[in-house]
C-alpha positions in Angstrom: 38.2 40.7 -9.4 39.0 38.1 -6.9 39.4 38.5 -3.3 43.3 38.0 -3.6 43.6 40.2 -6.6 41.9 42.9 -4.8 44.1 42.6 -1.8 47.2 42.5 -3.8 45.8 45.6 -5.1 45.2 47.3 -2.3 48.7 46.4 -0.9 50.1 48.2 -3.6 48.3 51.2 -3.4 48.9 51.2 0.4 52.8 51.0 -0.4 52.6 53.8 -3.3 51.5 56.2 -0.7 54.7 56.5 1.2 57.4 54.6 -1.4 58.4 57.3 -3.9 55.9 60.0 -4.2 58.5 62.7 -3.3 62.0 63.2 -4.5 65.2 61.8 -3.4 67.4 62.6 -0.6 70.4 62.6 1.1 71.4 59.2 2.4 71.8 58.8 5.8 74.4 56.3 7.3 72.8 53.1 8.5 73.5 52.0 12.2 71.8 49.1 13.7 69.3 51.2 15.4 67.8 54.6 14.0 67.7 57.2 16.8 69.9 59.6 14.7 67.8 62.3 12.8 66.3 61.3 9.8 67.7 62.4 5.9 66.9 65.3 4.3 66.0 66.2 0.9 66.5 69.8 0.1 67.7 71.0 3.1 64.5 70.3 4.7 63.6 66.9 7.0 62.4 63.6 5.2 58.9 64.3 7.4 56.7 67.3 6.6 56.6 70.2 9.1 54.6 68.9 12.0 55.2 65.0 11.5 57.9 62.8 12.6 60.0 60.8 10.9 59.4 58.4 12.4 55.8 58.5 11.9 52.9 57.5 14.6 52.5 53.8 15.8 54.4 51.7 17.9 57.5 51.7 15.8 60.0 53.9 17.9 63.5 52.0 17.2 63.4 49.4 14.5 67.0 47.5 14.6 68.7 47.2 11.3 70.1 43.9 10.8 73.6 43.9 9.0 74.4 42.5 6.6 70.9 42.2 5.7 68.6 38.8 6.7 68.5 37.0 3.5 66.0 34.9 4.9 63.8 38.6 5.8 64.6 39.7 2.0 63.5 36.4 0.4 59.7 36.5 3.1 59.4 40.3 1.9 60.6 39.2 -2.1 57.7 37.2 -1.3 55.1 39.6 0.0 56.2 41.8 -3.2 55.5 39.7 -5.8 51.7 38.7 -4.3 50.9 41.9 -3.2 52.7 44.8 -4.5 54.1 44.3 -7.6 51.1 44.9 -9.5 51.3 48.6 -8.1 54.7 49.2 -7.8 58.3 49.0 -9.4 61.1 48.7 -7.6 62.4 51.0 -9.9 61.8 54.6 -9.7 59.1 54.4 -12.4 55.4 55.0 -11.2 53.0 52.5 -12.0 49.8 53.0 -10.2 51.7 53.9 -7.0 55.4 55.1 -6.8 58.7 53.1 -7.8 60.4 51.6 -4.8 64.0 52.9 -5.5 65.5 55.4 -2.8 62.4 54.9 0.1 65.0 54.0 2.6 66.9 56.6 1.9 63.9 59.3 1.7 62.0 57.7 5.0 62.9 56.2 7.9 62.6 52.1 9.2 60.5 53.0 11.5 58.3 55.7 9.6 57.9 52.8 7.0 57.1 49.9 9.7 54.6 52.5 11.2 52.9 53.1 7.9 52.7 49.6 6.8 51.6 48.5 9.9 49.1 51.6 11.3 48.2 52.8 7.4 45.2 54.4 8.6 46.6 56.7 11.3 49.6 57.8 9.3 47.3 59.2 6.9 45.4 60.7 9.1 47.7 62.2 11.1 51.3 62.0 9.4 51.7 65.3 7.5 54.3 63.2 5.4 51.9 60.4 4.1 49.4 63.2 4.1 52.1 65.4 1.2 52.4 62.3 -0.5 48.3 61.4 -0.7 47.8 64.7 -2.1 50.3 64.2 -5.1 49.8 60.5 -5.5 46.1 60.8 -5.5 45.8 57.0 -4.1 44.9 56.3 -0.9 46.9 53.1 0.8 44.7 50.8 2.6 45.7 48.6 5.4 46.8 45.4 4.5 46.8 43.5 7.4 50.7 42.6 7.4 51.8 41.4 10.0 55.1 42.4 11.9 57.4 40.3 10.1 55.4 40.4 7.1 56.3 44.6 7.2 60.0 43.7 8.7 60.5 41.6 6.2 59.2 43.7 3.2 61.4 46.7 4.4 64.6 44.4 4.2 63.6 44.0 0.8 63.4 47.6 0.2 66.7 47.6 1.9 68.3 45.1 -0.3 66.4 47.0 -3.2 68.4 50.2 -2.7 71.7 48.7 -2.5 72.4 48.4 1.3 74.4 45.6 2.6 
């Protein structure tokens, strides 16, 4: 396997950890800055008793752009195709990790920027990405993204579920 396969690779796995392992939610409205409580799915917070949804790293209020940044949702198209497509669908269909559909509406912007960005931590620490290694069985590794590598890759999840 070559050094860019296997980093594609472990992208994908990284993403499968926190895209779709549990079930969906309620959607939340979207405002251009998240410091409203986070969805629920049955009845219960999108985060695991003990974490918050907004999960651990320096990710406290990502701004929502709106209508979404083409430009964002063609870099993170991008960043898909190299280096998560071979684990995930965009779809709610599992392939090694979880489908994509429905993750902005289960997790937060900023508990996804936080996870993409500070992948080790999260699981660590984050009861949430914790839930979702135990039934996923795959652990994400850090992919080095950068910033706008993860900004960009979230619009794309964004544009994926249907928001505007």
């Amino acid at each position: 396997m070559t050094q860019k396969n296997f980093l594609g690779l472990l992208l994908c796995v990284s993403m499968a950890v926190f895209a779709a392992c549990n079930s969906g939610g309620e959607k939340k409205g979207e405002t251009s800055t998240t410091n409203e409580p986070a969805a629920t799915t049955g009845g219960g917070s999108i985060a695991s008793e003990g974490s918050d949804p907004k999960g651990i790293g320096p990710h406290k209020n990502v701004e929502l752009t709106h209508p979404l940044d083409e430009k964002m949702v063609a870099a993170g198209k991008g960043i898909y195709d190299v280096k998560c497509s071979s684990c995930h669908k965009t779809t709610d269909e599992k392939l090694v990790g979880p489908g994509w559909k429905g993750v902005t509406d289960r997790r937060t912007p900023e508990w996804i920027m936080n996870f993409v960005t500070n992948t080790e931590e999260m699981i660590e620490k984050d009861t949430a990405a914790q839930n979702m290694l135990e039934v996923c069985l795959v652990k994400m590794p850090n992919q080095g993204l950068t910033e706008a590598d993860a900004r960009s890759v979230l619009e794309f999840m964004r544009n994926n579920d249907g928001k505007k």
